[in-house]
C-alpha positions in Angstrom: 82.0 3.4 96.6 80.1 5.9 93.6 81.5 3.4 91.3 80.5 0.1 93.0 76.7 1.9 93.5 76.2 3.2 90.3 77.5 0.0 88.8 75.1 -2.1 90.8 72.3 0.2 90.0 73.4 -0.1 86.4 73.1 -4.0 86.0 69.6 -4.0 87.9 68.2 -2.2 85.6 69.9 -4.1 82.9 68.3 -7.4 84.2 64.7 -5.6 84.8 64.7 -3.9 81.5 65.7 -7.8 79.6 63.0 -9.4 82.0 60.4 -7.1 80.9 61.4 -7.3 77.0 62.2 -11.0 76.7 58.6 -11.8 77.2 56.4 -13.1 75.0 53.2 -11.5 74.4 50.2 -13.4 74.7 46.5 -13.3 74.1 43.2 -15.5 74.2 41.3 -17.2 71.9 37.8 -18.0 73.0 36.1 -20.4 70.6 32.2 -20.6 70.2 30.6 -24.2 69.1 27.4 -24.4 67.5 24.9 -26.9 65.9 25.3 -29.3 68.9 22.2 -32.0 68.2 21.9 -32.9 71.8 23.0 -32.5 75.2 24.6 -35.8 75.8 28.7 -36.4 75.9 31.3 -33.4 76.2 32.9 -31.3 73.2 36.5 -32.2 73.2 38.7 -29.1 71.9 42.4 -29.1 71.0 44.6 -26.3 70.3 47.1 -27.4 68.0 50.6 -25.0 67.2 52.6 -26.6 64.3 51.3 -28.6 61.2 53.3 -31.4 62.4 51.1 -32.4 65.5 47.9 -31.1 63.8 45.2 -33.7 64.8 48.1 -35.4 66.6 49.1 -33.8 69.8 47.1 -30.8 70.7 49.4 -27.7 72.5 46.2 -27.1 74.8 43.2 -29.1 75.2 39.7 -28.7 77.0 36.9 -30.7 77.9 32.9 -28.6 77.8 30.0 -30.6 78.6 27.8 -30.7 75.5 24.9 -27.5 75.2 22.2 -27.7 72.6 22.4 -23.5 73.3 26.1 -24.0 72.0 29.4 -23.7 74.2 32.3 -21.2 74.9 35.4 -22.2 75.5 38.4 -19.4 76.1 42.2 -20.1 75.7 44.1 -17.9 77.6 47.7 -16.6 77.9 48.5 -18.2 74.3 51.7 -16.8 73.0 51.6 -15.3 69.4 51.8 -17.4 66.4 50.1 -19.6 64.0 47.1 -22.4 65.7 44.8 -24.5 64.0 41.5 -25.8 66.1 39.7 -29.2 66.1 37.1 -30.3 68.0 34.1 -32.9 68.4 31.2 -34.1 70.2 32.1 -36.8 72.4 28.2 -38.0 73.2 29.2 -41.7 74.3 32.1 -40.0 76.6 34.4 -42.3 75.4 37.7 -40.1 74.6 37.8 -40.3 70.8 36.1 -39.5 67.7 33.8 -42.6 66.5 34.0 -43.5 62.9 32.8 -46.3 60.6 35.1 -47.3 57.8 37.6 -44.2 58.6 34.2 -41.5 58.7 33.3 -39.5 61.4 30.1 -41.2 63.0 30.0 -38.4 65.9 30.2 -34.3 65.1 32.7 -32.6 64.4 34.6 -29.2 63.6 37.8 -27.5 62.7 39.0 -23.3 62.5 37.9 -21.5 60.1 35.5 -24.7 59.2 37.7 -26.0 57.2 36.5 -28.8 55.1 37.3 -32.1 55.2 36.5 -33.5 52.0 37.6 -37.5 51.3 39.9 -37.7 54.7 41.0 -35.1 57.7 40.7 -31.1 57.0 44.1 -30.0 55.8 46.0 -27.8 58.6 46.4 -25.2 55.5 42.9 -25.1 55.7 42.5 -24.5 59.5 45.4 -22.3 60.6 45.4 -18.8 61.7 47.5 -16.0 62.6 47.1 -15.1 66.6 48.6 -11.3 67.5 48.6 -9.5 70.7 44.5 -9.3 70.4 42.3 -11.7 71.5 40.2 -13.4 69.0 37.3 -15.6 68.6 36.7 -18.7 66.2 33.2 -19.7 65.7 32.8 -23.4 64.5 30.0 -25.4 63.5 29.7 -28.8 64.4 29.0 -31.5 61.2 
């Protein structure tokens, strides 16, 4: 009966100790947008976690109705890695970025504001390194 006790007692905390250390740590990552020209239209935000999907496929998205003062947005419960930001200003509410001949006709912005000279800014450009504290990217609109 001892051995059958201390046995059980033994694999509960085996499974409670592997719970607790087989999960991932996660943070936020609250992103300020400024230079919004008018309060019209929404800023569309997406989180993007791997070069491959970058301007593709965001991991997380949001949707902030548009503020002259600017707008915060906070990502929460994001696991630690390597992200890359892009966003816009979505005044005609239409659910995509307006260009003429392939350039951006509404605002836009990117982590780190990374340029985007003669096509897209370069995920190289706009990646960053998230850890177990929360940061905050700060992004002008163009």
């Amino acid at each position: 009966m001892k051995i059958k006790v201390t046995a059980t007692l033994f694999f509960l905390f085996l499974c409670i100790t592997t719970s607790v250390f087989s999960q991932t740590a996660t943070s936020s990552i609250t992103i300020e947008v400024k230079n919004i020209t008018s309060n019209k239209g929404t800023i569309l935000i997406g989180l993007y976690n791997a070069k491959t999907n970058f301007l593709k496929s965001p991991y997380k998205s949001a949707i902030c109705t548009a503020n002259i003062k600017g707008v915060v947005h906070t990502f929460k419960n994001i696991p630690e890695g390597t992200y890359a930001i892009s966003l816009f200003h979505d005044e005609d509410n239409n659910s995509k970025l307006n260009t003429f001949m392939k350039i951006p006709t509404e605002d836009y912005g990117t982590s780190n504001d990374a340029p985007a000279h003669f096509g897209p800014p370069k995920w190289e450009d706009a990646k960053f390194e998230l850890g177990t504290q929360m940061i905050t990217q700060k992004i002008k609109l163009h």
